[in-house]
C-alpha positions in Angstrom: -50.1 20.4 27.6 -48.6 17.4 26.1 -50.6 15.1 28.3 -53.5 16.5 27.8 -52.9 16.1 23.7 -52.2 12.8 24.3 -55.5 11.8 26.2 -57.4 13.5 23.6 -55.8 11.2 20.9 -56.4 8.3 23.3 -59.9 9.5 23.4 -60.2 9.7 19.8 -58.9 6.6 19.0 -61.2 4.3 21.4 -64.4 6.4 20.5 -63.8 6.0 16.3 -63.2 2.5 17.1 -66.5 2.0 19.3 -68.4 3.4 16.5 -67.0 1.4 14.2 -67.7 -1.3 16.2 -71.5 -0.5 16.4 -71.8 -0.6 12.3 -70.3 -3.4 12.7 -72.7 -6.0 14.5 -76.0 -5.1 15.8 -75.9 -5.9 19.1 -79.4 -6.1 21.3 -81.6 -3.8 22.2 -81.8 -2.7 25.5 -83.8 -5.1 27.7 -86.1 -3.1 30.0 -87.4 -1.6 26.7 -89.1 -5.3 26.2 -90.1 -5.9 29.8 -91.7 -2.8 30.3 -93.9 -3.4 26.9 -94.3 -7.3 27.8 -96.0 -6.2 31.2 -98.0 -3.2 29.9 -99.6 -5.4 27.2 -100.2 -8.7 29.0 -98.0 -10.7 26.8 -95.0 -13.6 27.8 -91.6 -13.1 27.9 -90.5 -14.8 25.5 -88.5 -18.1 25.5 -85.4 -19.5 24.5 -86.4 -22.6 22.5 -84.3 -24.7 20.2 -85.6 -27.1 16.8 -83.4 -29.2 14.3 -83.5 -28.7 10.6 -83.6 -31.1 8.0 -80.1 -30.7 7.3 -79.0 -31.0 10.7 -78.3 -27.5 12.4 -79.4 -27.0 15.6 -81.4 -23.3 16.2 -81.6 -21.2 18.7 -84.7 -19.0 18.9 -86.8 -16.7 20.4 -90.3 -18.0 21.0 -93.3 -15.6 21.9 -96.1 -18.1 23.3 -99.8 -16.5 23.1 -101.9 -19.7 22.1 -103.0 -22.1 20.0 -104.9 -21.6 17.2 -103.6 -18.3 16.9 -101.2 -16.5 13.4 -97.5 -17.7 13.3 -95.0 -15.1 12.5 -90.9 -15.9 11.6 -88.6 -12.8 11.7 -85.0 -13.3 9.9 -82.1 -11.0 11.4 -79.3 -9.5 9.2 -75.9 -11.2 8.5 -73.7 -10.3 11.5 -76.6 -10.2 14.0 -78.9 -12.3 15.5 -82.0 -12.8 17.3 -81.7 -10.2 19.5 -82.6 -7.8 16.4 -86.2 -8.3 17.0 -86.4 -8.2 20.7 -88.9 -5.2 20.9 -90.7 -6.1 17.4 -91.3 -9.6 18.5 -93.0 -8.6 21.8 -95.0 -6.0 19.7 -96.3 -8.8 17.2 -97.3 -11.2 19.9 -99.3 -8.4 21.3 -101.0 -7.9 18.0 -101.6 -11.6 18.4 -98.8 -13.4 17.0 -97.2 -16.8 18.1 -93.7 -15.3 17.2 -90.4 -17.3 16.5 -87.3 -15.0 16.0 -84.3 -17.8 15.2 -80.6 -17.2 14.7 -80.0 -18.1 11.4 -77.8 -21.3 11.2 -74.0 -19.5 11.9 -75.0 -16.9 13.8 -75.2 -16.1 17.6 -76.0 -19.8 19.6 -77.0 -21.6 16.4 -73.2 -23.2 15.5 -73.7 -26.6 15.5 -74.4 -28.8 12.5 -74.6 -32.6 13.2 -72.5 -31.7 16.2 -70.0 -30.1 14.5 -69.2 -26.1 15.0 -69.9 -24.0 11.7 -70.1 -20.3 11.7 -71.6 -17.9 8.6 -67.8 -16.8 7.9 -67.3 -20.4 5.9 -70.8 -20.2 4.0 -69.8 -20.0 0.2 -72.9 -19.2 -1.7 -74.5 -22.5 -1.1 -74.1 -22.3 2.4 -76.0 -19.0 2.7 -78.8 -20.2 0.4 -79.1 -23.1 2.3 -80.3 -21.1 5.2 -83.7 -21.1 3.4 -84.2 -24.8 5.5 -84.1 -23.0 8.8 -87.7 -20.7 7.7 -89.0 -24.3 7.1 -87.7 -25.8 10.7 -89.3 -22.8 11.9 -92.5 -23.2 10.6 -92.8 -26.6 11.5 -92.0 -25.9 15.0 -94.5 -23.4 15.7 -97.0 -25.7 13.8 -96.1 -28.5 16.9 -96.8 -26.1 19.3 -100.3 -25.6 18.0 -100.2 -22.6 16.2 -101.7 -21.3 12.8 -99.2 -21.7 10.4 -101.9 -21.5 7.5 -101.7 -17.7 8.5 -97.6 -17.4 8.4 -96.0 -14.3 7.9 -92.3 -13.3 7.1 -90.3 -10.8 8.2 -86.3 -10.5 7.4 -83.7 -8.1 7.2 -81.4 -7.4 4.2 -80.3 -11.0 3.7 -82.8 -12.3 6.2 -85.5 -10.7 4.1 -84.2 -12.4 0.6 -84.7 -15.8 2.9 -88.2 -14.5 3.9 -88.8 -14.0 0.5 -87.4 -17.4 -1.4 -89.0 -19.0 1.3 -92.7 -17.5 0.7 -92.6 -17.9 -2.8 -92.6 -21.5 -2.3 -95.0 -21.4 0.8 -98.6 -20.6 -0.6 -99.1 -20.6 3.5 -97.3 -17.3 3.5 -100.1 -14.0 4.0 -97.5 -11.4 3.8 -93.8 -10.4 4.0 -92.1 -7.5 4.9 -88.8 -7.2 3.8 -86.1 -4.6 5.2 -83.2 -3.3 3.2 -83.4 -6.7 0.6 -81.0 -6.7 -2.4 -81.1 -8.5 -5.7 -78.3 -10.6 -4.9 -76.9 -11.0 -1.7 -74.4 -13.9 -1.5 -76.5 -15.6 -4.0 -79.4 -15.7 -2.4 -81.2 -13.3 -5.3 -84.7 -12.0 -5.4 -85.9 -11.0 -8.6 -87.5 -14.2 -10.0 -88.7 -14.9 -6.0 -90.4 -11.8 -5.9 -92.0 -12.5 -9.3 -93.4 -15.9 -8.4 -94.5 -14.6 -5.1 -97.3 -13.0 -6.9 -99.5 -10.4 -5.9 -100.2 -12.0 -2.1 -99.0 -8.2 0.1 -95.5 -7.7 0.8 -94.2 -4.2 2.4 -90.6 -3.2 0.7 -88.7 -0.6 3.2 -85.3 0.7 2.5 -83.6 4.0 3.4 -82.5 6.4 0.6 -78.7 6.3 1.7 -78.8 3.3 1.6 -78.2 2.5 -2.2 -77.9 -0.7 -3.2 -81.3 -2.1 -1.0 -83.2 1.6 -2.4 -82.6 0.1 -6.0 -83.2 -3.0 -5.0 -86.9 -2.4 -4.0 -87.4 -0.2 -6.5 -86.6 -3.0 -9.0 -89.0 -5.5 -6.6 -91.8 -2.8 -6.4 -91.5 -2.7 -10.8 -92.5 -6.4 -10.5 -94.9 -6.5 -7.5 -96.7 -2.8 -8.3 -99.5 -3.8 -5.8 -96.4 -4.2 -2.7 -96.7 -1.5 -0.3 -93.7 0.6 -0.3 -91.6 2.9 2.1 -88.6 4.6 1.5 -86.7 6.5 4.9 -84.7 8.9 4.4 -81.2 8.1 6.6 -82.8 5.5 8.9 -79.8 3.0 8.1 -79.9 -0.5 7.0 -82.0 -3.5 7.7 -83.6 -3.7 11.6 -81.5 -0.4 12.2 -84.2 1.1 10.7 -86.4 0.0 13.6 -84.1 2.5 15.6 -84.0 5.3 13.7 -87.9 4.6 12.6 -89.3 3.1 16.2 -92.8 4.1 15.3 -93.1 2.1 12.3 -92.9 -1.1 14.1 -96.2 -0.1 15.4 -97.3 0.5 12.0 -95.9 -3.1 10.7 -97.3 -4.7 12.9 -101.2 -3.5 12.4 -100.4 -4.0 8.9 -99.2 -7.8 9.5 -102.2 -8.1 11.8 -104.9 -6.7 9.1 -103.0 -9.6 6.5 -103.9 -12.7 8.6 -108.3 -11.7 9.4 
């Protein structure tokens, strides 16, 4: 009887920590769920690719290909995470027609170097993290090399990623549309309020889950500014691209709506 106590402890113990563990960092979807969508639509795998920003950093990214000429699309993953966040959103945007670039955000998964030297997020004071603004822009001027639309650019980030998306589309009159998960007035300094404000009335979509308090007030707040922003709140569907997880439908539905922003 004892041993048996003591396995179930054991047991205990290592699955609490697993979970805590998967709140902890995002980790990738699985991958046959992108392959088997890639082949059923037609559409690449895509690519690892890397560009430099002004500033130095060398990023990593995930690069769906479908053609020149065609809308660009930049997707900006959580703190924590990394590109991996948007594996089965970005094959579903390049099917809508999308030339897709899914970075990891300077500190983050394979992007660590700055002029050479390693840098992760865990040293960014405030200016650090705002200065991650300069990737979007790297970004966009990568996929406008490889030949795509980048008059017709939309953004899509999660919690922090999505106050990048959106301090970078207030400043981008290029930007059609951005769709920001879980964003927050202030995250590491990287605030929102005035960004959303200048943005203007060009469509944004602001999605947070109810449990979720601090990005629920958040777009509230946002929605008070831009009244015309489409707006969804889930009711325990998590935080930032978890709620592609909880929600896997409304990828679909983002990506039509991101689609309908660039005709």
């Amino acid at each position: 009887m004892k041993a048996i106590i003591t396995f179930c402890v054991i047991l205990t113990t290592a699955v609490a920590f697993a979970g805590c563990q998967a709140k902890e960092r995002e980790g990738p979807p699985a991958a046959e769920t992108t392959t088997a969508l890639a082949r059923e639509e037609g559409i690449p795998k895509a690519a690892t690719v890397t560009f430099t920003t002004a500033d130095g950093w060398e990023i990593y990214a995930a690069y769906w290909d479908v053609g020149e000429g065609k809308p660009a699309a930049i997707l900006l993953h959580m703190l924590i995470a990394d590109r991996h966040s948007y594996d089965d959103f970005g094959a579903k945007l390049a099917a809508a027609g999308f030339n897709v670039l899914a970075p990891d955000s300077r500190g983050h998964g394979d992007s660590l170097k700055q002029n050479g030297k390693t840098r992760r997020y865990t040293e960014f004071d405030d200016e650090g993290h705002k200065s991650s603004v300069k990737d979007v822009a790297a970004a966009k001027d990568f996929l406008a090399q490889k030949g795509a639309d980048t008059s017709k650019l939309v953004l899509v980030g999660a919690s922090i990623g999505a106050n990048f998306a959106l301090n970078y589309g207030a400043d981008d009159a290029d930007v059609r549309a951005v769709v920001l998960l879980s964003p927050g007035l202030d995250y590491h300094g990287v605030k929102t309020v005035a960004a959303m404000a200048k943005y203007g009335d060009r469509p944004a979509y602001l999605v947070a889950s109810e449990e979720d308090r601090y990005s629920a007030d958040s777009i509230g707040k946002l929605h008070e500014i831009a009244p015309g922003a489409e707006f969804k709140m889930f009711e325990d569907a998590g935080h930032g691209t978890k709620i592609f997880r909880a929600e896997p439908a409304f990828e679909d539905t983002l990506a039509d709506w991101l689609a309908a922003q660039v005709k």
